[in-house]
C-alpha positions as CSV (number, residue, x, y, z in Angstrom):
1,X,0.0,0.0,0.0
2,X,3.1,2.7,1.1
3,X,5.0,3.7,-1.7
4,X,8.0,6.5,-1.3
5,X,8.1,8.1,-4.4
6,X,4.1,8.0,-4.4
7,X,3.8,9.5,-1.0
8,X,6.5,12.3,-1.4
9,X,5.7,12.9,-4.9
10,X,4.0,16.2,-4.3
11,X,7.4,17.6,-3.0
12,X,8.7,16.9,-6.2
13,X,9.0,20.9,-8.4
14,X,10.2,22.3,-5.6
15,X,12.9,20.0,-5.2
16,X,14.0,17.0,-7.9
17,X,13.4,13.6,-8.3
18,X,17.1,13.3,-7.5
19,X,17.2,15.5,-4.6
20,X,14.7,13.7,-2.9
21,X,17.1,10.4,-3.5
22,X,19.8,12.5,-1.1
23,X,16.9,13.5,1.4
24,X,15.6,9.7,1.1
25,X,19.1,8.7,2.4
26,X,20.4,11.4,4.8
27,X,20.2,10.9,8.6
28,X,19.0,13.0,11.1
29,X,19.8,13.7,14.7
30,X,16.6,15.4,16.5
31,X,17.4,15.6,20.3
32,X,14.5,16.7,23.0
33,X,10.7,15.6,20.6
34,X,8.2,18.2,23.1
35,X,7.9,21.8,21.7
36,X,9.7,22.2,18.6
37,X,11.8,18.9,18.3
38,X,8.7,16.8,18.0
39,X,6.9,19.2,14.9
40,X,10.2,19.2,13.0
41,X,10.3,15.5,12.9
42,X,7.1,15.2,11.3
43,X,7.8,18.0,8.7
44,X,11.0,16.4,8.0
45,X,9.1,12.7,7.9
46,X,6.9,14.7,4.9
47,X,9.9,15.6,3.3
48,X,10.9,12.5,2.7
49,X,13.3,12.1,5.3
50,X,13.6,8.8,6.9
51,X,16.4,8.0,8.8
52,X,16.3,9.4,12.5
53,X,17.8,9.2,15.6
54,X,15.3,10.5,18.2
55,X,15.7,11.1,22.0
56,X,14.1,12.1,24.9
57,X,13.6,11.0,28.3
58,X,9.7,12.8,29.3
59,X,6.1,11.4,28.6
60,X,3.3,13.8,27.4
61,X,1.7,15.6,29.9
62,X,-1.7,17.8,29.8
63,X,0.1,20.9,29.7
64,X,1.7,20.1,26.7
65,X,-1.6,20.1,25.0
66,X,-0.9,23.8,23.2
67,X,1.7,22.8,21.3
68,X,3.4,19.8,21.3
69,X,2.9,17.9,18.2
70,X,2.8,15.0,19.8
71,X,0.4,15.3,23.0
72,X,-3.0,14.0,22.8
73,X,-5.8,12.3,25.3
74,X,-4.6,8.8,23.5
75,X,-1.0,9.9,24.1
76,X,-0.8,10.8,27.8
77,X,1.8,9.5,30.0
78,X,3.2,7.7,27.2
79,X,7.0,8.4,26.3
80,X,7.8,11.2,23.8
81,X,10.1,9.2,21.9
82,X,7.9,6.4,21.8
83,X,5.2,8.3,20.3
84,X,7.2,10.0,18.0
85,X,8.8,6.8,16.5
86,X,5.1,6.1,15.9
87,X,4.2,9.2,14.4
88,X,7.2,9.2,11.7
89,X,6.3,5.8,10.6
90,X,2.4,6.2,10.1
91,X,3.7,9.2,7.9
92,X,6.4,6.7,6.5
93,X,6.2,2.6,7.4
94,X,10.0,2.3,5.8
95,X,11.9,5.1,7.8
96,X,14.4,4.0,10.4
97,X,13.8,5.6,13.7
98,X,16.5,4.6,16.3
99,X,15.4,5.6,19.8
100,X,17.2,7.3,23.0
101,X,15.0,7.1,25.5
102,X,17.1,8.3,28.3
103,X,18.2,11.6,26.3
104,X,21.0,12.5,25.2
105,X,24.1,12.0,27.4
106,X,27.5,11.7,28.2
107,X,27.1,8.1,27.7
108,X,25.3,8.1,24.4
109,X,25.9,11.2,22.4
110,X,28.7,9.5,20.6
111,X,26.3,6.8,19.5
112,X,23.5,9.4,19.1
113,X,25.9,11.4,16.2
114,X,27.3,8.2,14.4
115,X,26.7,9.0,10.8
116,X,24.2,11.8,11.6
117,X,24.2,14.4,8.3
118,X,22.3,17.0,10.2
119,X,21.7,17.7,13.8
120,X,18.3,19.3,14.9
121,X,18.0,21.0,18.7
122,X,14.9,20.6,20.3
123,X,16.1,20.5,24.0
124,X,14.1,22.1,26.0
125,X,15.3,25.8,26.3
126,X,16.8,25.8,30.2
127,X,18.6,22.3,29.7
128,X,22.2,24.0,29.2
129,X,24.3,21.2,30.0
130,X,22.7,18.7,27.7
131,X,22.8,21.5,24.8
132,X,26.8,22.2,25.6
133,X,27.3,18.8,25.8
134,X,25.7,17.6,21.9
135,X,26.8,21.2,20.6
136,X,30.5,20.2,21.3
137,X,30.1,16.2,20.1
138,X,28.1,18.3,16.8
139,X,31.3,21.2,16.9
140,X,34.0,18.3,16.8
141,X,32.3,15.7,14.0
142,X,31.8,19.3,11.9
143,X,27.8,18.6,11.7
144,X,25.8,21.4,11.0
145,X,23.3,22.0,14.4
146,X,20.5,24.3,14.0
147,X,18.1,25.3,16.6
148,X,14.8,27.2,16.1
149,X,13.2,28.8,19.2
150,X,9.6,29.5,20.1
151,X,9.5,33.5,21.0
152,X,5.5,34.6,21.4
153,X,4.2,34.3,17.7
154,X,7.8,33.9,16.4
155,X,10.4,31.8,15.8
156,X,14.3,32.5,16.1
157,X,16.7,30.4,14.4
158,X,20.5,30.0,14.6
159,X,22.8,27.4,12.6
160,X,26.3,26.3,13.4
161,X,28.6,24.4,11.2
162,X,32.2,23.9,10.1
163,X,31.9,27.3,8.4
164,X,30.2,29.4,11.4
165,X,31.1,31.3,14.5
166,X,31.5,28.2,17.2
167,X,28.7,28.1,19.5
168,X,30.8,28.9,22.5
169,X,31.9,32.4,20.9
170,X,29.0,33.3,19.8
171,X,27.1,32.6,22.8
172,X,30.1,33.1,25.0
173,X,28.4,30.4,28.0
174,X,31.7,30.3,29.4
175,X,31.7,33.9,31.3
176,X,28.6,33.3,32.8
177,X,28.5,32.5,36.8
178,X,25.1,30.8,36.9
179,X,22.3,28.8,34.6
180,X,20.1,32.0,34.6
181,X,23.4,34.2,33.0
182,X,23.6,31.7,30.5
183,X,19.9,31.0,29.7
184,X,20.2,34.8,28.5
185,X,22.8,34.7,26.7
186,X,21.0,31.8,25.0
187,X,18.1,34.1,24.6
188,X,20.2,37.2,23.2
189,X,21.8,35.1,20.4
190,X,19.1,33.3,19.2
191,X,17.2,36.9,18.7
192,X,19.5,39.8,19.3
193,X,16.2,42.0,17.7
194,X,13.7,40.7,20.2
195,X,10.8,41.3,17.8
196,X,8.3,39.5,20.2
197,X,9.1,41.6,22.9
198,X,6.3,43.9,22.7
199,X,3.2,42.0,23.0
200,X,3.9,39.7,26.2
201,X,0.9,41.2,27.7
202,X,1.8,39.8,31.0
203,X,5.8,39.5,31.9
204,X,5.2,37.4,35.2
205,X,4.2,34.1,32.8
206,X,8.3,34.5,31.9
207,X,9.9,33.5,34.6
208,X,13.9,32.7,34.3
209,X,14.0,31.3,38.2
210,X,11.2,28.7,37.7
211,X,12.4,27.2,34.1
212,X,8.7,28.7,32.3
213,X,7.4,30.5,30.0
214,X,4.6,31.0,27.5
215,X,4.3,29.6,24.4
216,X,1.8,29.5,21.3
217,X,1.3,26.4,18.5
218,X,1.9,29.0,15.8
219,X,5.0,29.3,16.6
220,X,6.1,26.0,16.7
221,X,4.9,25.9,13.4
222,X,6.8,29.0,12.2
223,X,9.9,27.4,14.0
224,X,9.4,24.3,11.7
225,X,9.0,25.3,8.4
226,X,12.1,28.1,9.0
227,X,14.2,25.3,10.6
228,X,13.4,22.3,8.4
229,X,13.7,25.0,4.8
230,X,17.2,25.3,6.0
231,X,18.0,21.4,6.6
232,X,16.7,21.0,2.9
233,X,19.5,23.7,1.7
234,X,22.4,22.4,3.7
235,X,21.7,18.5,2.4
236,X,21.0,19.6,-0.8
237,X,23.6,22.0,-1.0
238,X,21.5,24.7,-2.5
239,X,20.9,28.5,-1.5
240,X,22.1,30.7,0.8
241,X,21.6,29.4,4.5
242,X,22.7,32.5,7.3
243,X,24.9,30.9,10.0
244,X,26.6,32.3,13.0
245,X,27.2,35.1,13.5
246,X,24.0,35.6,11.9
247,X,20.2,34.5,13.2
248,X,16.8,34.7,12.0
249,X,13.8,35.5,12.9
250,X,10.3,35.6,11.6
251,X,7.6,37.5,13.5
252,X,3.8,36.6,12.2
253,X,2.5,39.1,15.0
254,X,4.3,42.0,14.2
255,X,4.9,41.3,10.1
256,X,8.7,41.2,10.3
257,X,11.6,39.2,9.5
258,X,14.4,39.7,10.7
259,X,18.3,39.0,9.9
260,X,20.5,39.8,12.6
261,X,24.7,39.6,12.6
262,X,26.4,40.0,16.2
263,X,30.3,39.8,15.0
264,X,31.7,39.1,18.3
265,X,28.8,37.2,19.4
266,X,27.7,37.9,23.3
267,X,30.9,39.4,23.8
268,X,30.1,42.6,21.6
269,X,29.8,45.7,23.2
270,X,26.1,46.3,21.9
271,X,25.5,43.0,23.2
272,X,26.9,43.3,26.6
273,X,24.5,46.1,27.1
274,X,21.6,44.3,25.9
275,X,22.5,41.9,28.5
276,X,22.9,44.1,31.3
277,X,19.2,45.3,30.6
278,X,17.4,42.4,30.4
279,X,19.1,40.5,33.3
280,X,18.2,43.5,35.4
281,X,14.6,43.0,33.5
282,X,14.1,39.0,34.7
283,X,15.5,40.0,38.0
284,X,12.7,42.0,39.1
């Protein structure tokens, strides 16, 4: 009944017959399947993607409801990457979807990145360590890692690769004294324009000491189609894709896009202003 050049055939104009024999056989790596991580597997399973490595160590819970793609009634206490795994292969019964359950770690993330082509971020956004930790095993193979963040109604994106800034210079985690320090300096990179900032109607939902914030399904879907549009380019090898020290950001509330270029990363002096404001901002 499942046939792969049937089912992906209506990709086919946009990209080649040919090209989707290179997206057919290219791996990807999507680490942390809730927010983002779980919609950009599916989009990349309708590409014609299918071979994954998948990991997370959480179940769906109620309060994922908004946005995850993969939180249902049916779906409920069951493990994300269980569900997921599931998902990719009702989209496609071939595709190869290795599971890691317990996350990424400093056990597995050499196994996690064997023969990966492409690694996708979809840790959740305070989980520093685990992103330091695959950002360097992505840094040293020379795999390009791209990260799209939810931000209010848009989505942020930032790629590294052998040809980028390195993740640790542009970001600069390194001179930061706590996890809050370096969840903004996260948060500065990934949209040094802000865009969303002026329609969080009520600041005290963002809240950098309990790990929370708001979020909308629209803009995991923005954060999808900008992340997985640039996955296509770098396996194809075709058009421009902006990489560090550059970012991205689309805004469907306020009608903007955005590409922004920090040259000395976090460590900028424009930067280190920005930061000084809006740690003083999260600290009130």
């Amino acid at each position: 009944m499942f046939e792969y050049s049937t089912a992906f055939s209506r990709n086919i104009g946009w990209i080649t017959e040919a090209e989707l024999a290179v997206i057919k056989k290219s791996k990807i790596g999507v680490a942390g399947l809730g927010g983002s991580g779980g919609e950009h597997c599916l989009t990349l399973a309708r590409m014609g993607f299918e071979n994954f490595h998948i990991s997370d160590f959480d179940e769906f819970e109620i309060h994922n409801f908004n946005r995850q793609a993969g939180a249902y009634v049916s779906t409920l206490n069951r493990p994300k990457c269980e569900v997921l795994a599931e998902m990719i292969k009702d989209i496609n019964p071939l595709a190869t979807v290795k599971q890691f359950p317990k996350g990424v770690n400093a056990d597995n993330v050499h196994e996690f990145f064997d023969e990966l082509d492409i690694y996708v971020d979809g840790i959740d956004f305070f989980a520093l360590d685990a992103r330091k930790l695959v950002y360097s095993e992505a840094e040293k193979r020379g795999i390009p890692n791209l990260l799209a963040a939810p931000l209010g109604m848009s989505a942020a994106l930032v790629c590294f690769d052998k040809d980028s800034m390195g993740y640790e210079e542009y970001y600069r985690f390194s001179t930061c004294k706590d996890k809050k320090e370096a969840c903004i300096k996260l948060l500065m990179g990934l949209a040094p324009s802000a865009t969303h900032r002026n329609y969080l109607v009520d600041e005290s939902t963002a809240d950098f000491d309990k790990e929370k914030g708001p979020s909308t399904p629209m803009a995991i879907k923005l954060c999808s189609g900008l992340l997985v549009t640039q996955v296509i380019k770098l396996v194809l090898g075709r058009g421009k894709v902006y990489k560090a020290p550059y970012s991205m950001q689309v805004d469907a509330y306020n009608h903007k896009y955005k590409i922004s270029k920090i040259p000395f990363g976090n460590n900028g002096p424009i930067q280190r202003i920005k930061y000084a404001m809006v740690k003083k901002l999260v600290s009130n």
